[in-house]
C-alpha positions as CSV (number, residue, x, y, z in Angstrom):
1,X,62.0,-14.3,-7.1
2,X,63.8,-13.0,-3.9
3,X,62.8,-10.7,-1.6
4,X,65.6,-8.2,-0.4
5,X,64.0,-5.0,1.9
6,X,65.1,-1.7,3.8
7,X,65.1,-2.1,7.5
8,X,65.9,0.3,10.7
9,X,69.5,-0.4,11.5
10,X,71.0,-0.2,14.6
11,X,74.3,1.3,14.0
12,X,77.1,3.4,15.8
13,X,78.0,6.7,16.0
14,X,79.6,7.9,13.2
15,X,82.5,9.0,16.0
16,X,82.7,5.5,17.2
17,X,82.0,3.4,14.1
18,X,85.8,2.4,13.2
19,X,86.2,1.2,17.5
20,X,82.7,-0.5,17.2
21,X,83.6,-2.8,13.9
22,X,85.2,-5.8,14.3
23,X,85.5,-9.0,12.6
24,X,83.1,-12.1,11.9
25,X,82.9,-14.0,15.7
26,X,84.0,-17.0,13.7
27,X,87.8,-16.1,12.7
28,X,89.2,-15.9,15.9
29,X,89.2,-17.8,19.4
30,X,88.6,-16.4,23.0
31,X,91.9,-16.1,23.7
32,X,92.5,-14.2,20.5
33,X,89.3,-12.1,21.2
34,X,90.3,-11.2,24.7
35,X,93.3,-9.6,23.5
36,X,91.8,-7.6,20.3
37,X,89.2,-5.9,22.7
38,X,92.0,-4.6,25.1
39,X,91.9,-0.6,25.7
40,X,88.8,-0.4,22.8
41,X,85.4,-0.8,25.0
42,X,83.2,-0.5,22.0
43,X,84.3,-3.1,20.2
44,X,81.2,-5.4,18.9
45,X,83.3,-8.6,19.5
46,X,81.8,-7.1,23.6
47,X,78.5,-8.8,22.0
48,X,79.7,-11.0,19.4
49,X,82.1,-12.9,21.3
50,X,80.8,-12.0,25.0
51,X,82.9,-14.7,27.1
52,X,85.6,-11.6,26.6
53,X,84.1,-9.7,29.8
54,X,83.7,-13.5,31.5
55,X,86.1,-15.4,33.5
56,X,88.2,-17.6,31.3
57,X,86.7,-20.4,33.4
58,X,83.4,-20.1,31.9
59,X,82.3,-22.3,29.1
60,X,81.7,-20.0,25.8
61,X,78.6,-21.4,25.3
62,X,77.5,-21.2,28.8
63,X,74.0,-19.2,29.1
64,X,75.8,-16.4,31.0
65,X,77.5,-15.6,27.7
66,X,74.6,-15.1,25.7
67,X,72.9,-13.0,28.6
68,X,76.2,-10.8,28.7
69,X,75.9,-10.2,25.3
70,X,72.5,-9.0,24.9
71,X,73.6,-6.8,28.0
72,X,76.1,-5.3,26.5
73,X,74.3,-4.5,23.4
74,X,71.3,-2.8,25.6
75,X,73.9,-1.0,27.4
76,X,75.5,0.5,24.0
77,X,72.3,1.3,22.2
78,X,71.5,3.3,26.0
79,X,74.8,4.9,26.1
80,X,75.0,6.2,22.8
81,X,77.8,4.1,21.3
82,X,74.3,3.0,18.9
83,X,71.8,4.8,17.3
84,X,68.5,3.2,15.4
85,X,67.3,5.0,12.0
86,X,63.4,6.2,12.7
87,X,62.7,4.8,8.8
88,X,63.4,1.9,6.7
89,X,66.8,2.3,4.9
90,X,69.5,0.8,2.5
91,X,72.8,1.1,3.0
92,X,75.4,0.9,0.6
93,X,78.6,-0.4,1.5
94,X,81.8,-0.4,0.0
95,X,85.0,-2.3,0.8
96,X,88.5,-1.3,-0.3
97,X,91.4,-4.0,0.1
98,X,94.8,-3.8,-2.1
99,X,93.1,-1.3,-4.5
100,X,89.9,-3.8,-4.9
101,X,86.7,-2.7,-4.0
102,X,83.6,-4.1,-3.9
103,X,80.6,-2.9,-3.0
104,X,77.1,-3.7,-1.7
105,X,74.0,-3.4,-0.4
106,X,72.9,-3.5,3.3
107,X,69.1,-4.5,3.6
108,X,67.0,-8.2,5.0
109,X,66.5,-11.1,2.7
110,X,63.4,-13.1,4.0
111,X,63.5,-16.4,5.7
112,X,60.8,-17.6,3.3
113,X,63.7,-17.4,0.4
114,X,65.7,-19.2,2.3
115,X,63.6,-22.6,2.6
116,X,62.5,-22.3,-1.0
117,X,65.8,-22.1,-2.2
118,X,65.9,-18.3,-3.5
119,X,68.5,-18.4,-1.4
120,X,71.4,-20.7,-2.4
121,X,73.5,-23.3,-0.2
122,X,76.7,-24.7,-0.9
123,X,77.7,-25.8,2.1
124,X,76.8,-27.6,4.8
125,X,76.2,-26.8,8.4
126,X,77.7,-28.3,11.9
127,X,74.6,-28.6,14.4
128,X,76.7,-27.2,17.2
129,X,77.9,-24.2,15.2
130,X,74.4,-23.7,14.6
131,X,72.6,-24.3,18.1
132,X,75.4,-21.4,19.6
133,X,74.4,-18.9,17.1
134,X,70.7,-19.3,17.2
135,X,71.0,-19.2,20.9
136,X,72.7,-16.0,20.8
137,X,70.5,-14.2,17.9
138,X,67.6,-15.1,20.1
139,X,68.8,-14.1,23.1
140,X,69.9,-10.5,21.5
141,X,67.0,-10.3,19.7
142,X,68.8,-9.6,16.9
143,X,70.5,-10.4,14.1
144,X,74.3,-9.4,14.7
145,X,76.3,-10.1,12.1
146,X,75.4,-9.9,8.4
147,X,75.4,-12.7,5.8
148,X,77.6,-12.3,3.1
149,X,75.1,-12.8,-0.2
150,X,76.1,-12.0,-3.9
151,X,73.7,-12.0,-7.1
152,X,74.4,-12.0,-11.0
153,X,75.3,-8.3,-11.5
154,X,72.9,-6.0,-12.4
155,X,73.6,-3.2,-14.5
156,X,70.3,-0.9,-13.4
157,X,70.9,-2.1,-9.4
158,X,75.3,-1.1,-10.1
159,X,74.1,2.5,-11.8
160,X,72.3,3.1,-8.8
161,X,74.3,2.3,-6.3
162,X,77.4,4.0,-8.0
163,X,75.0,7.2,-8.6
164,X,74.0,7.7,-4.7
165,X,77.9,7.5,-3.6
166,X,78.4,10.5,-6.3
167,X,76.1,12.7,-5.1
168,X,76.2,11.8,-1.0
169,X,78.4,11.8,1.4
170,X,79.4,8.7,3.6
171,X,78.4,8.3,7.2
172,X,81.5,6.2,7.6
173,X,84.7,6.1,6.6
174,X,87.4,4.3,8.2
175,X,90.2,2.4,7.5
176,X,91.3,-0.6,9.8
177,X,94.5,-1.8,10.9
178,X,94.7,-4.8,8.4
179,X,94.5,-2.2,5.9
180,X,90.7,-2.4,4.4
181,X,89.0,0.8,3.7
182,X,84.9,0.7,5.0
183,X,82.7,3.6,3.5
184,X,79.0,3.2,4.4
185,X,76.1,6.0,2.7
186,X,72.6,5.4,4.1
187,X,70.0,5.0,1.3
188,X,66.9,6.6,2.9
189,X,65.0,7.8,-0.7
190,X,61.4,6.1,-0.3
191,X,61.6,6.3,-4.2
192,X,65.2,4.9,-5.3
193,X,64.1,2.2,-2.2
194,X,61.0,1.3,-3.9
195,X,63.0,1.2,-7.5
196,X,65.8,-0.8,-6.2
197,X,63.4,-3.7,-4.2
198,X,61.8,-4.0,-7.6
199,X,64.8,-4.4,-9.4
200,X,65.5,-7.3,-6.8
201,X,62.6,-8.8,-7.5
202,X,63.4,-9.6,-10.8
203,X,66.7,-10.9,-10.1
204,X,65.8,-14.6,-9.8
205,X,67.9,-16.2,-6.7
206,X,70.6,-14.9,-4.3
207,X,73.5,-16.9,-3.1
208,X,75.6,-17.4,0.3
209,X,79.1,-16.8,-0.4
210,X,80.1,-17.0,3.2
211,X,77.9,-17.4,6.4
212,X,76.2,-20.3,6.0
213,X,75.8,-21.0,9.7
214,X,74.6,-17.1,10.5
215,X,71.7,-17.5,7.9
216,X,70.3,-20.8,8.9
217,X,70.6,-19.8,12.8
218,X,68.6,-16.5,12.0
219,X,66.2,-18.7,10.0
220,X,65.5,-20.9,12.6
221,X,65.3,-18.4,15.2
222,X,62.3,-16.6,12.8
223,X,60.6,-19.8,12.8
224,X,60.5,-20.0,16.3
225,X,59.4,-17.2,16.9
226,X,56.6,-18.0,14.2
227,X,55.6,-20.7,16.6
228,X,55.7,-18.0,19.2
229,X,53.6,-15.1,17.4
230,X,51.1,-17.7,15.6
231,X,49.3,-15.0,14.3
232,X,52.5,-13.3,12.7
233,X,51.5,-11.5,8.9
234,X,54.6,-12.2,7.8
235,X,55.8,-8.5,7.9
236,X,57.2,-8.8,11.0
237,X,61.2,-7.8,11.7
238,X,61.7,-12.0,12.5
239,X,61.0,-13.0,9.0
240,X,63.7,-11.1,7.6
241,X,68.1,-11.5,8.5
242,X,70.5,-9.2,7.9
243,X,72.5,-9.7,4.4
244,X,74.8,-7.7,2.2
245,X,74.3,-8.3,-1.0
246,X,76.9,-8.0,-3.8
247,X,77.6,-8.8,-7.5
248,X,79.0,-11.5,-8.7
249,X,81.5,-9.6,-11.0
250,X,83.3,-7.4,-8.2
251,X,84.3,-10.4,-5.9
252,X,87.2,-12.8,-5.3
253,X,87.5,-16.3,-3.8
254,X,90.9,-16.8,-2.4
255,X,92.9,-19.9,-2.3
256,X,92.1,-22.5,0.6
257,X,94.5,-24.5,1.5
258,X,95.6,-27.9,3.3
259,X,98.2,-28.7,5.7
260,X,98.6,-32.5,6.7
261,X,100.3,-33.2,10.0
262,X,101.6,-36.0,9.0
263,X,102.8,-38.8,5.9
264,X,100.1,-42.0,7.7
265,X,102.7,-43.8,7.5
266,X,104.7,-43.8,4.5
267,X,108.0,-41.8,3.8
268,X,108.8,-39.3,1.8
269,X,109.7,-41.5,-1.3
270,X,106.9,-43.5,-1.2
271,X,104.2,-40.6,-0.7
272,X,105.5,-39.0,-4.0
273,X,105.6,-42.6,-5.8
274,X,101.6,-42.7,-4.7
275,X,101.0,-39.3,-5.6
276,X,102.2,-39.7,-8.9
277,X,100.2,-42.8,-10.0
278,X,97.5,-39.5,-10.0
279,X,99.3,-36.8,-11.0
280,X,101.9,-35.3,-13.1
281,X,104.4,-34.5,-10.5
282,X,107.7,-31.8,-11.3
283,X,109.9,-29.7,-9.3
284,X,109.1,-26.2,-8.9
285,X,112.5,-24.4,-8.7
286,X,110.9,-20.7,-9.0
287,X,110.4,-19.9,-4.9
288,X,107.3,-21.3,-3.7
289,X,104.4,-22.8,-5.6
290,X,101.3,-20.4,-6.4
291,X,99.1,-22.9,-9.1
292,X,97.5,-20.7,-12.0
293,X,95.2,-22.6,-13.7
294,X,92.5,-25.3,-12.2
295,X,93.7,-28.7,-11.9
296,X,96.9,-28.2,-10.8
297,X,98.0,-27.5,-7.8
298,X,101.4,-27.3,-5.2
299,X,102.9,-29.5,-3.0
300,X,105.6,-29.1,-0.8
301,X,107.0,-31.8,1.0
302,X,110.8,-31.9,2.8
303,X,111.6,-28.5,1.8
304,X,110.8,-28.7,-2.0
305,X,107.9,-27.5,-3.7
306,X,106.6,-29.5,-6.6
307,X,103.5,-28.7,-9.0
308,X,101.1,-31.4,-9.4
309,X,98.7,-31.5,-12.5
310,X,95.9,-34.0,-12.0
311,X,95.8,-36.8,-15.1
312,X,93.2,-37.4,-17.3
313,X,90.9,-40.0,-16.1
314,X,91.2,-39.2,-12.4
315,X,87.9,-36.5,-12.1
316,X,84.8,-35.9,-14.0
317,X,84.9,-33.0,-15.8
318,X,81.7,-32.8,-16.4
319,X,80.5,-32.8,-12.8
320,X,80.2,-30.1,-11.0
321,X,82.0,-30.7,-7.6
322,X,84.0,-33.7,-8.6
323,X,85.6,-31.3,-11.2
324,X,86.8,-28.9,-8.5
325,X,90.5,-29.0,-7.5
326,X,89.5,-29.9,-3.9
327,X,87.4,-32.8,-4.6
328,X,90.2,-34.0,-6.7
329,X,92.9,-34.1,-4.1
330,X,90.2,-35.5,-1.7
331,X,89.4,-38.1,-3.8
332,X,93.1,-39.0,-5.1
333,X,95.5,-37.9,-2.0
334,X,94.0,-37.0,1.0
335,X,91.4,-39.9,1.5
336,X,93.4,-43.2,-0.4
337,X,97.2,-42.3,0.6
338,X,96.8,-39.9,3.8
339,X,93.9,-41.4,5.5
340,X,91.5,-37.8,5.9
341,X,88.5,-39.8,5.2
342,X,86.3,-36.5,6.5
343,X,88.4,-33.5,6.4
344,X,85.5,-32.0,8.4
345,X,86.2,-34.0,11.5
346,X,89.7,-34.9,10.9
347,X,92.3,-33.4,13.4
348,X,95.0,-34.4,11.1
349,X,94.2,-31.7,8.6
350,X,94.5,-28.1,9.1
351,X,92.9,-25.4,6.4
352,X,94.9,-22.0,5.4
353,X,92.7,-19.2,4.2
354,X,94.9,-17.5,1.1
355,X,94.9,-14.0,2.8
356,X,98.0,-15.6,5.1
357,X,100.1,-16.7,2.1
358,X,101.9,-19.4,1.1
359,X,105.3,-19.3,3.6
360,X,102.5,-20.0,6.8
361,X,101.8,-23.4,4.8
362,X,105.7,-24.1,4.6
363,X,106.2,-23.0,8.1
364,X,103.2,-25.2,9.4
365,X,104.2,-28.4,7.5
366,X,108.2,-28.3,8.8
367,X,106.8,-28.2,12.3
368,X,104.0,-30.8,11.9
369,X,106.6,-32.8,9.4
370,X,103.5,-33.1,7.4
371,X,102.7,-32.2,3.9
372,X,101.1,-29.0,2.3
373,X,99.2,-28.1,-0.4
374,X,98.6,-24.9,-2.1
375,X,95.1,-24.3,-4.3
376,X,93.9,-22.6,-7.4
377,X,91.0,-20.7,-6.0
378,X,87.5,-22.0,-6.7
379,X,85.8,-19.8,-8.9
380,X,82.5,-17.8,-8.1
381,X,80.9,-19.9,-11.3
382,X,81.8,-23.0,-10.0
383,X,80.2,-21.8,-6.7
384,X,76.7,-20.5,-8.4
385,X,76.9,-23.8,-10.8
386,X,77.1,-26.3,-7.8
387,X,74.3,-24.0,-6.0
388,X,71.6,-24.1,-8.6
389,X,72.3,-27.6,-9.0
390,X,71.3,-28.3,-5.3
391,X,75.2,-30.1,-4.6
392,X,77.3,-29.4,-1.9
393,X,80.9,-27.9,-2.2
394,X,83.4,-29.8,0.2
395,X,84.1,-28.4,3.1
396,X,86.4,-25.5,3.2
397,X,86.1,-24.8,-0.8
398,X,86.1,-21.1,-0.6
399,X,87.5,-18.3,1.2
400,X,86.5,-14.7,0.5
401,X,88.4,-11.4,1.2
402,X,87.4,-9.0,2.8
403,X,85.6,-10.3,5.2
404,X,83.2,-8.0,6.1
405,X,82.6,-6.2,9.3
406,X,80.1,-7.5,12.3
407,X,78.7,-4.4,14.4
408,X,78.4,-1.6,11.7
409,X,74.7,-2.7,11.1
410,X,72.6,-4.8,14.0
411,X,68.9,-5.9,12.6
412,X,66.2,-5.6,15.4
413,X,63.8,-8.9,15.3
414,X,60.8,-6.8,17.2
């Protein structure tokens, strides 16, 4: 059973919560950071994404940049911009986005669940992703932004949760410029605490929806510091990371999809002869090509959008990642007739989260004279059903919405 406890967040001001927030480190460049933390000082990306107060000329994974950001996150917590609860707390928080909300709960899963697999993978990680987080979560001392984790819904852990946002008021409540609401209540009952960890602990495994590389970085950095504090009980802060945990039944994956910059070769008349030895292959004449069931798909190629259905015989349906829609173009377009033999190191292949819609795929394969390819969105089952069978989702399987905010909670490691 998992282990999911109240901690002492470092959090801002309620004044300054909605200029602190910001999003993951990971969805934006340097140059892209530089120009979001214009005018707004207290922006976390000042920690996240520290290179921002650097010369451009300094390598983003140079040691200065994890020394600035462990600077500027002493100098908020002395200024003000942070505050730290005196006692171990929940919080709930609740996301709003197109009249969707979902809503979690802000505490530490342990490390310890982690390695034994109480906390689900599907993904794989990139060692150099890795080695820059861990570096910077040990240089802060802290874990600074929060895993995304979700859990087969509870009704007893919901009732709660909807209860205490009844009868309490938020400490934030902001709306952002991309138009998602954030409403935080802090949790500080040491007895609907104590019900709610117990309630946990008989919900069998949690799983990462999205930040796979932020969860093994803090792991490794609490096992380090294991090595460090040989004498550690085990109740110490650097056992624990920083997690929200939802329910499965209030979120949604978004569509990923694929953008090839190019045909390998062929022309346009023979790419659609290859791709139909595959798939069923018509003309979509109805504006562009959304797929609404699994197994099909869009294409568009040339300035026409077709709909592909994949034909019997080429996937097993009875295994759980060949049967997903992006194994199946994998396996029967992008590796045998486009040459993407790993999409993860290809530089052929571009991936477009759903949230920027289907014209930016059109748009991206005129100019690239390429080939896109819109997805029906993997579904959270699939996700939980390739997790508890220890397999690993192709890269770039899943993309959640909202993504939720870095710098409203911080999680001290001592």
């Amino acid at each position: 059973m998992a282990v999911f406890r109240p901690f002492k967040a470092v959090r801002p001001a309620a004044k300054l919560a909605a200029k602190v927030a910001a999003l993951p480190y990971d969805v934006m460049n340097s140059q892209e950071a530089r120009e979001m933390v214009k005018g707004n000082p207290y922006s976390f990306l000042h920690v996240d994404k520290a290179e921002v107060d650097l010369s451009p000329s300094i390598d983003i994974y140079d040691d200065r940049v994890y020394e600035k950001a462990a600077e500027n996150l002493k100098k908020m917590q002395e200024t003000g911009v942070y505050i730290q609860d005196q006692k171990p707390c929940f919080y709930i928080y609740r996301q709003i986005m197109d009249g969707r909300a979902q809503t979690g709960i802000v505490g530490c899963a342990a490390i310890d669940d982690y390695l034994n697999n109480h906390v689900k993978k599907h993904e794989l990680t990139r060692a150099d992703k890795e080695a820059d987080r861990i570096h910077h979560v040990d240089v802060c001392d802290a874990n600074t932004g929060p895993i995304f984790l979700t859990y087969r819904s509870h009704e007893e852990v919901t009732q709660i949760m909807e209860s205490w946002m009844k009868d309490h008021k938020p400490v934030y409540d902001f709306l952002e410029e991309d138009g998602v609401t954030h409403t935080v209540w802090i949790l500080d009952d040491d007895e609907v605490i104590g019900k709610l960890q117990d309630l946990f602990c008989k919900i069998p495994d949690f799983y990462i929806a999205d930040g796979h590389h932020r969860a093994a970085s803090a792991v490794r950095v609490g096992l380090r510091r294991r090595k460090q504090h040989p004498e550690y009980t085990g109740k110490e802060e650097f056992n624990y990371f920083l997690a929200v945990l939802f329910p499965d039944s209030q979120l949604q994956i978004m569509d990923y999809n694929r953008v090839v910059h190019d045909l390998n070769g062929n022309t346009p008349e023979e790419f659609l002869q290859k791709v139909s030895e595959k798939f069923e292959v018509s003309r979509f004449y109805q504006g562009m090509c959304h797929p609404q069931k699994k197994h099909t798909m869009g294409m568009y190629l040339e300035g026409q959008w077709y709909l592909l259905k994949a034909k019997n015989g080429t996937f097993e349906e009875n295994d759980p990642v060949e049967s997903l829609d992006v194994s199946i173009l994998q396996k029967n377009v992008l590796t045998p007739v486009l040459g993407i033999e790993d999409p993860r190191t290809s530089d052929r292949i571009s991936f477009v989260g759903g949230i920027r819609g289907l014209k930016e795929l059109q748009n991206m394969a005129d100019e690239k004279h390429g080939v896109a390819f819109s997805m029906y969105p993997t579904g959270l089952d699939d996700l939980m059903k390739i997790a508890d069978t220890n397999h690993i989702m192709p890269p770039k399987s899943t993309w959640f919405e909202p993504k939720l905010r870095s710098g409203i909670f911080v999680h001290k490691l001592s």
